[in-house]
VOVEXLUM-80247 format. One record per residue: residue number from 1; x, y, z of N, C-alpha, C in turn. Coordinates in nm, 4 decimals, padded with zeros to 6 digits. Last residue first. Example, Ala and Ser with C-alpha at 12.3 -4.5 7.8 and 13.67 -1.06 7.14 Angstrom:
<pts>
PT     k        n_X        n_Y        n_Z       ca_X       ca_Y       ca_Z        c_X        c_Y        c_Z
PT     2    01.2850   -00.2250    00.7080    01.3670   -00.1060    00.7140    01.2900    00.0030    00.7870
PT     1    01.3190   -00.5690    00.7800    01.2300   -00.4500    00.7800    01.3200   -00.3300    00.7800
</pts>
This chain:
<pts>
PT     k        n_X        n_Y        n_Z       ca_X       ca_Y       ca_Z        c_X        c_Y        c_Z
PT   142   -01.0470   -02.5191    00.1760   -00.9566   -02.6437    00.1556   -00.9704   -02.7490    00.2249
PT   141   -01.1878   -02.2877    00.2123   -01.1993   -02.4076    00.0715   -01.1413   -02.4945    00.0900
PT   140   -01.0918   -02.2218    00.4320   -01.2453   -02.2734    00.4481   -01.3080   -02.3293    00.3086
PT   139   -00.8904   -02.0629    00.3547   -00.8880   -02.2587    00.4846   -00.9986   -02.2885    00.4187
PT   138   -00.9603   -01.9012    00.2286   -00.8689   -02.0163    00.1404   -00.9131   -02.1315    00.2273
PT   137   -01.1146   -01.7626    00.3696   -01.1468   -01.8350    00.2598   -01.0948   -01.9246    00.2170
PT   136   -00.8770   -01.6767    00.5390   -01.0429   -01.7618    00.6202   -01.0922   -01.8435    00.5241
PT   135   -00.7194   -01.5249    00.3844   -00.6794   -01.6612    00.4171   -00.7825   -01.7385    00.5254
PT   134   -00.8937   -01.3105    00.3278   -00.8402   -01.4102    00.2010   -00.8009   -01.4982    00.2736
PT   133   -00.9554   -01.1832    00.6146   -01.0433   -01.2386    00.5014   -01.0073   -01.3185    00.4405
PT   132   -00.6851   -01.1186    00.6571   -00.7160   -01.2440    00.7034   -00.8440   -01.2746    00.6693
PT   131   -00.6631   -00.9506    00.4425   -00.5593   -01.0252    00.4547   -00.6281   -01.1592    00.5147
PT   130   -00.7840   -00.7418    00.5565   -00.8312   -00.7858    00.4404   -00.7879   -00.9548    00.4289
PT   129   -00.7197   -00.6504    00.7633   -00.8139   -00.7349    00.7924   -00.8442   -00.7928    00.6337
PT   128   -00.4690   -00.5724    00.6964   -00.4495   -00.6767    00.7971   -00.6164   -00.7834    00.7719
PT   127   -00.5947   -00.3251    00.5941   -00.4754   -00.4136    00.5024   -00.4624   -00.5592    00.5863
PT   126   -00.6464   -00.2161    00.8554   -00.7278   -00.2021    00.6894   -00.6928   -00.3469    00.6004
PT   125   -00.4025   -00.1448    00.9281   -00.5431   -00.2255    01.0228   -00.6215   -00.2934    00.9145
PT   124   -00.3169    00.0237    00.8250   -00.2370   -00.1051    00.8200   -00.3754   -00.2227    00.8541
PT   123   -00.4973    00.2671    00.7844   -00.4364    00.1817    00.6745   -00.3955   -00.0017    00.6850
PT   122   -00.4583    00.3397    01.1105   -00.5889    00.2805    01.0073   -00.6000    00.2166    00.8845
PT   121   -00.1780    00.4260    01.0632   -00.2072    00.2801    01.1738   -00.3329    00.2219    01.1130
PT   120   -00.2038    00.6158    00.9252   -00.1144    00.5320    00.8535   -00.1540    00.3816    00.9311
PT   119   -00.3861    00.7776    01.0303   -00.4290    00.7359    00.9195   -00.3212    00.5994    00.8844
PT   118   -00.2255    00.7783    01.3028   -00.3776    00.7872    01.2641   -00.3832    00.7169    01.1520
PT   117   -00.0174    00.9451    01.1843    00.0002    00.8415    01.2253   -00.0971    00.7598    01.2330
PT   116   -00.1374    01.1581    00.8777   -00.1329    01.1358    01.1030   -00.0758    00.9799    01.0936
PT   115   -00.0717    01.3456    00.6415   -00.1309    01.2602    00.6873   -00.0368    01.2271    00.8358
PT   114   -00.1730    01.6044    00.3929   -00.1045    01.5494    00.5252   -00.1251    01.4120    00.6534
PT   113   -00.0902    01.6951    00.0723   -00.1808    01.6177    00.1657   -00.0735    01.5735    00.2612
PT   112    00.0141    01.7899   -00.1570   -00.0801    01.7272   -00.1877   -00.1749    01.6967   -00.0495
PT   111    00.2385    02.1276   -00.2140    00.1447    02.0051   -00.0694    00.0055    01.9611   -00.1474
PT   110    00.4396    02.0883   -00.4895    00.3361    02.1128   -00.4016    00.2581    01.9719   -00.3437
PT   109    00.6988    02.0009   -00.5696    00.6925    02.0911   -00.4370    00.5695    02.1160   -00.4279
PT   108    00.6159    01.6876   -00.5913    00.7296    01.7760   -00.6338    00.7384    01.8706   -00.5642
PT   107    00.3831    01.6509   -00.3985    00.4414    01.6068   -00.5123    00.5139    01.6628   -00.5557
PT   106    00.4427    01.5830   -00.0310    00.4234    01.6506   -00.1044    00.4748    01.5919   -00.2576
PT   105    00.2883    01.5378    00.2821    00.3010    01.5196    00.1336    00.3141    01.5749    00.0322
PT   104    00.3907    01.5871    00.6195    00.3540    01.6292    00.4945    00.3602    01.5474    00.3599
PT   103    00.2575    01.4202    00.9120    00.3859    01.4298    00.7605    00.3104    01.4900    00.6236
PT   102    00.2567    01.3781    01.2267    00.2001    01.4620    01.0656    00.3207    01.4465    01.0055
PT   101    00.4177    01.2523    01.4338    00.2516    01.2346    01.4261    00.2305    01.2583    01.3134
PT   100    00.7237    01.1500    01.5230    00.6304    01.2328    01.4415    00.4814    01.1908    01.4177
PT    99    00.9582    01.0251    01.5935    00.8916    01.0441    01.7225    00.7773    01.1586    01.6514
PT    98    01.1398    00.8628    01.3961    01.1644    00.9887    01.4243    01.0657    01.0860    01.5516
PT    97    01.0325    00.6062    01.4176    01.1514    00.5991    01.4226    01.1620    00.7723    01.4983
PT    96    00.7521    00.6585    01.3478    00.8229    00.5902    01.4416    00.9614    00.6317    01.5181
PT    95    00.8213    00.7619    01.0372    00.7327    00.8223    01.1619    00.7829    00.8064    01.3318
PT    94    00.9775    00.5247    00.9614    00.9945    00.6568    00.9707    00.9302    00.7463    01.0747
PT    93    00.7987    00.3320    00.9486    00.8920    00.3251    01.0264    00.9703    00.4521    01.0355
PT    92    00.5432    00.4395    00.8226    00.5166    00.4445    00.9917    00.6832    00.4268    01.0284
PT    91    00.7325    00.4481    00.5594    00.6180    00.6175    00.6600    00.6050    00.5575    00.7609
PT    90    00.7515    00.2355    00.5217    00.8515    00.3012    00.4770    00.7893    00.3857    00.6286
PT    89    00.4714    00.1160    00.4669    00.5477    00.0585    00.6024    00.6669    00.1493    00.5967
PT    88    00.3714    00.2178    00.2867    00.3256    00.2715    00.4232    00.4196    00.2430    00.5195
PT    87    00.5911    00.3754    00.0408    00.5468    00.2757    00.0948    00.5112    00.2706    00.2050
PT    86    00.5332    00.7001   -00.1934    00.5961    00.6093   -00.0369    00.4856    00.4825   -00.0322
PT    85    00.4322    00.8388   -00.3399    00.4625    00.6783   -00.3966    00.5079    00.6257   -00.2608
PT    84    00.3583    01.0552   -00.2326    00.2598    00.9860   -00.2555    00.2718    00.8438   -00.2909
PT    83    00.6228    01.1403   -00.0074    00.5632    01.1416   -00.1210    00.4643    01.0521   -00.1641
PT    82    00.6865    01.3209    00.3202    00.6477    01.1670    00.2327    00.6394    01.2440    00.1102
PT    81    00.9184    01.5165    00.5264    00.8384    01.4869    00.3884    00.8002    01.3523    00.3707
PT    80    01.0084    01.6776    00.8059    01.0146    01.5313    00.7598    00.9209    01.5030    00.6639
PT    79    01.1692    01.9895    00.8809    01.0640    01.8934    00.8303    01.0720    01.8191    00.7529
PT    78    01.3044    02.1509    01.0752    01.3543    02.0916    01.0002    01.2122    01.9242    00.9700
PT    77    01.1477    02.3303    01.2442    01.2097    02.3658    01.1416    01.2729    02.2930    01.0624
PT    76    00.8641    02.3088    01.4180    00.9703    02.2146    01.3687    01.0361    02.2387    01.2662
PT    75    00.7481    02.6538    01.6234    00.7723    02.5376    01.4820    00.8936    02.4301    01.5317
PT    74    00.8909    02.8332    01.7963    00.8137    02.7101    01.8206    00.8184    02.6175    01.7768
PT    73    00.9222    03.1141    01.6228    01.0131    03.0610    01.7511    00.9699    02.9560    01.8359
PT    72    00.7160    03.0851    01.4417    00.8558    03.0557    01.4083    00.9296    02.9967    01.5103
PT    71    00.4652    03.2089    01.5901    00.4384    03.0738    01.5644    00.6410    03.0237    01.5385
PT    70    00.5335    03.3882    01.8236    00.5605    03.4020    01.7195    00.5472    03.2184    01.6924
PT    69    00.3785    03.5039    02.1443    00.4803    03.4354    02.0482    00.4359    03.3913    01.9379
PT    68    00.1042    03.6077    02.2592    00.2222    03.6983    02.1476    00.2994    03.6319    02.0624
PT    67   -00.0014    03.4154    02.3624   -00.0601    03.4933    02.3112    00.0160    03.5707    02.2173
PT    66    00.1855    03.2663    02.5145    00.0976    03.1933    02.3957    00.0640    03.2974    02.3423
PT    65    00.3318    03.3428    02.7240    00.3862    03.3635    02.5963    00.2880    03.3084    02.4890
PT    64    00.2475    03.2512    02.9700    00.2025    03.3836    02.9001    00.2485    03.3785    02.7669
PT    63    00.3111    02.9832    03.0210    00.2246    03.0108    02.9473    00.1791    03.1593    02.8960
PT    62    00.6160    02.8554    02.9559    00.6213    02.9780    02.9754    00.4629    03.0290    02.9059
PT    61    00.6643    02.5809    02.9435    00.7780    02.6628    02.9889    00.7430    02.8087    03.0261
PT    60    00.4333    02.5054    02.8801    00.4888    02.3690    03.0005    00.6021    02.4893    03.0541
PT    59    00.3606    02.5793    02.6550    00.2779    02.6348    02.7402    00.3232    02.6061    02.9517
PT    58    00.5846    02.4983    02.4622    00.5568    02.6388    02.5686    00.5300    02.6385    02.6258
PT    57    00.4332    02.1888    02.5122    00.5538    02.2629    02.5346    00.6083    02.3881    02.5755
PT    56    00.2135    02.2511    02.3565    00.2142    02.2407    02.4868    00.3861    02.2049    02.5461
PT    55    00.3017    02.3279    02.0993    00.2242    02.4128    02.1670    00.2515    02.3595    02.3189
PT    54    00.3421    02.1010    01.9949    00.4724    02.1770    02.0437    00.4362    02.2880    02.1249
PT    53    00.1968    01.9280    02.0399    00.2786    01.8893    02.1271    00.4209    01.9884    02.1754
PT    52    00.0276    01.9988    01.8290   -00.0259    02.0609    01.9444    00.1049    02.0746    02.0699
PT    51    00.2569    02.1872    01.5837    00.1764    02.0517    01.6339    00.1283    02.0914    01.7656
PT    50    00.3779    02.3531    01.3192    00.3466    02.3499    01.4875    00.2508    02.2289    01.4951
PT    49    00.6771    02.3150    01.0615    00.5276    02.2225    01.0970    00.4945    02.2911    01.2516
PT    48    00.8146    02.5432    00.8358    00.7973    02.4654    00.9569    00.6282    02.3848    00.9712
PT    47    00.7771    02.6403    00.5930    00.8946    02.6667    00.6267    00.8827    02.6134    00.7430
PT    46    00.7329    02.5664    00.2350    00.6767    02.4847    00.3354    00.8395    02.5720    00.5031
PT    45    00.5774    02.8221    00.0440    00.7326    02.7650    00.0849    00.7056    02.7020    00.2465
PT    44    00.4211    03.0702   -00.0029    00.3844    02.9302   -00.0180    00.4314    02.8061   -00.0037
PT    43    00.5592    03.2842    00.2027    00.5203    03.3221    00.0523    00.5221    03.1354    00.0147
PT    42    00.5525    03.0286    00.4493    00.6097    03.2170    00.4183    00.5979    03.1891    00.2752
PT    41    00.3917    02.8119    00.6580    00.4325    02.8656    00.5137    00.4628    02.9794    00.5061
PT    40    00.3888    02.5732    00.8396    00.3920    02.6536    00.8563    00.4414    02.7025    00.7114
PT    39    00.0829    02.2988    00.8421    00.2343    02.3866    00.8360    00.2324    02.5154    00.8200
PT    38    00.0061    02.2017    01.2062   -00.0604    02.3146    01.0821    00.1045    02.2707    00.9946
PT    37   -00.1982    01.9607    01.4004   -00.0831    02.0349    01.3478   -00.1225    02.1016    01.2366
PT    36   -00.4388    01.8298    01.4201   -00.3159    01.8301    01.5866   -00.2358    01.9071    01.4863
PT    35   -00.7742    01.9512    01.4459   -00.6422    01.9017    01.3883   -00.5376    01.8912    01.4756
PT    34   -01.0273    02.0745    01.4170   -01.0188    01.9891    01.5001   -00.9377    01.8865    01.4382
PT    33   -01.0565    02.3447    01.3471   -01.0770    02.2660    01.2579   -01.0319    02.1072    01.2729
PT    32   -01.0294    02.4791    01.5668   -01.1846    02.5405    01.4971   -01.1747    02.4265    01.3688
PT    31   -00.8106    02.3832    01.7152   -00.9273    02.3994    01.7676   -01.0071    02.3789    01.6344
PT    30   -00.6639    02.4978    01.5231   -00.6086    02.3554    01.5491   -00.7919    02.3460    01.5987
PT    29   -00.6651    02.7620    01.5309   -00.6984    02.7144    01.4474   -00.6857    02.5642    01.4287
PT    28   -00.6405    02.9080    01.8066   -00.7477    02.8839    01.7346   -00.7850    02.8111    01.6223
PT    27   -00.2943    02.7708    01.7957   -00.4518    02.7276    01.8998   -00.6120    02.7442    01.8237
PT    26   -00.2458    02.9934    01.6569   -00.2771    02.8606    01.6034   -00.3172    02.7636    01.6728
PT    25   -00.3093    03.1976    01.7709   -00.3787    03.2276    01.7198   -00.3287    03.0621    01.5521
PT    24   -00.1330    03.1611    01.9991   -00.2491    03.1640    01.9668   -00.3843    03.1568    01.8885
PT    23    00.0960    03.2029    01.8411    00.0896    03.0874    01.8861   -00.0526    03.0520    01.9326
PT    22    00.0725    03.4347    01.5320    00.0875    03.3949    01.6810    00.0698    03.2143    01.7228
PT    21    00.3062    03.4825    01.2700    00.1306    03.4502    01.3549    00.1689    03.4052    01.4637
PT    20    00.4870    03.4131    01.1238    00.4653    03.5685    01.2251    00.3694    03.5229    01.2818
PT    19    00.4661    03.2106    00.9756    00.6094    03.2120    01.1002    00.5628    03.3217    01.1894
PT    18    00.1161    03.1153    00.8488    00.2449    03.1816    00.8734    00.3339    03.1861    00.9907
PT    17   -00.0558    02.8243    00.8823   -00.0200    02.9545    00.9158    00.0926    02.9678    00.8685
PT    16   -00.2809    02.5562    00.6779   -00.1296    02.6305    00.7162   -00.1583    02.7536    00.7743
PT    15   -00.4084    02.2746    00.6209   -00.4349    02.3822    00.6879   -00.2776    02.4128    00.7274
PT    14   -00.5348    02.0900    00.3195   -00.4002    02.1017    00.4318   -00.4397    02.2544    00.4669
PT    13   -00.7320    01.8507    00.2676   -00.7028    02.0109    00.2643   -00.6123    02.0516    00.3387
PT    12   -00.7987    01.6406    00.1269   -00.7038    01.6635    00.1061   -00.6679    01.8243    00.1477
PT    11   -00.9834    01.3871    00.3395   -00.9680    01.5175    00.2877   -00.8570    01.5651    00.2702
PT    10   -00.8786    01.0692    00.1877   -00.8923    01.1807    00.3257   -00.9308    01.3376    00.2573
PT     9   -00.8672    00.8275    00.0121   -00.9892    00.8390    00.1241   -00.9704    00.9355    00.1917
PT     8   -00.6428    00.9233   -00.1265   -00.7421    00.8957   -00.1941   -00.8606    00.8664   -00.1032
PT     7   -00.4286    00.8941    00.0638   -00.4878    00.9913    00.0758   -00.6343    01.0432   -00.0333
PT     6   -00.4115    00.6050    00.0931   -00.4870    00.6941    00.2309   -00.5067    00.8302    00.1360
PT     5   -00.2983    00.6056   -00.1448   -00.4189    00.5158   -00.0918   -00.4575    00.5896    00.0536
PT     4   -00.0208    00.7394   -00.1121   -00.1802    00.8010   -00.2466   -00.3074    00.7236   -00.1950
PT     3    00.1029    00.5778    00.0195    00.0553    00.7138    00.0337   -00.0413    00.7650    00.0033
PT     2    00.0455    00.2297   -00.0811    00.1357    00.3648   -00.0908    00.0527    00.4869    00.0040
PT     1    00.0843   -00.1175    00.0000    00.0000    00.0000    00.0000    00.0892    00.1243    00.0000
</pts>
């Protein structure tokens, strides 16, 4: 199973802020569209990911600062890409491996779609049960 198969069942709408925006004011938007992460974009250029985990992080060091700080001085600046041909098991061991919930997708440089650990675990699940469908049948012909 690839990439393109989850994302052929998800909404493909990727929700982004800007580096200047507040930290707040990506609270509101995690909230109002009931997501764990945004990316972050300057003139359409993927330039960080915030996740809730990073949010609560500040909030763990210094909660006044939600309101003013700067989505930038938060973000994951060095962001971990799929591509639609990825192999799932490639992406969760990756995922895994690297301690990541969202991964961007992208086709050449534009964002096709973001997908959760969520989706990739629902995939496998998916794929498992099929699996032991075909081999119930086989016993149960033989």
């Amino acid at each position: 199973m690839k990439v393109k198969d989850i994302l052929r069942k998800k909404d493909s709408t990727v929700r982004c802020i800007g580096p200047r925006n507040t930290i707040k004011e990506a609270i509101q938007m995690l909230v109002e569209y009931n997501i764990g992460s945004l990316l972050v974009t300057d003139d359409e250029k993927i330039v960080g990911i915030i996740s809730e985990r990073d949010i609560l992080r500040l909030c763990n060091s210094d909660v006044t600062a939600v309101a003013t700080a700067p989505v930038e001085s938060y973000m994951t600046k060095d962001v971990i890409i799929g591509t639609p041909d990825d192999d799932i098991d490639a992406v969760m061991a990756v995922m895994t491996e690297k301690k990541i919930r969202h991964l961007p997708i992208l086709d050449g440089q534009n964002v096709v779609g973001l997908i959760s650990i969520g989706d990739v675990v629902k995939s496998q699940l998916h794929e498992s049960e099929h699996h032991v469908h075909y081999l119930r049948d086989y016993i149960m012909r033989a």
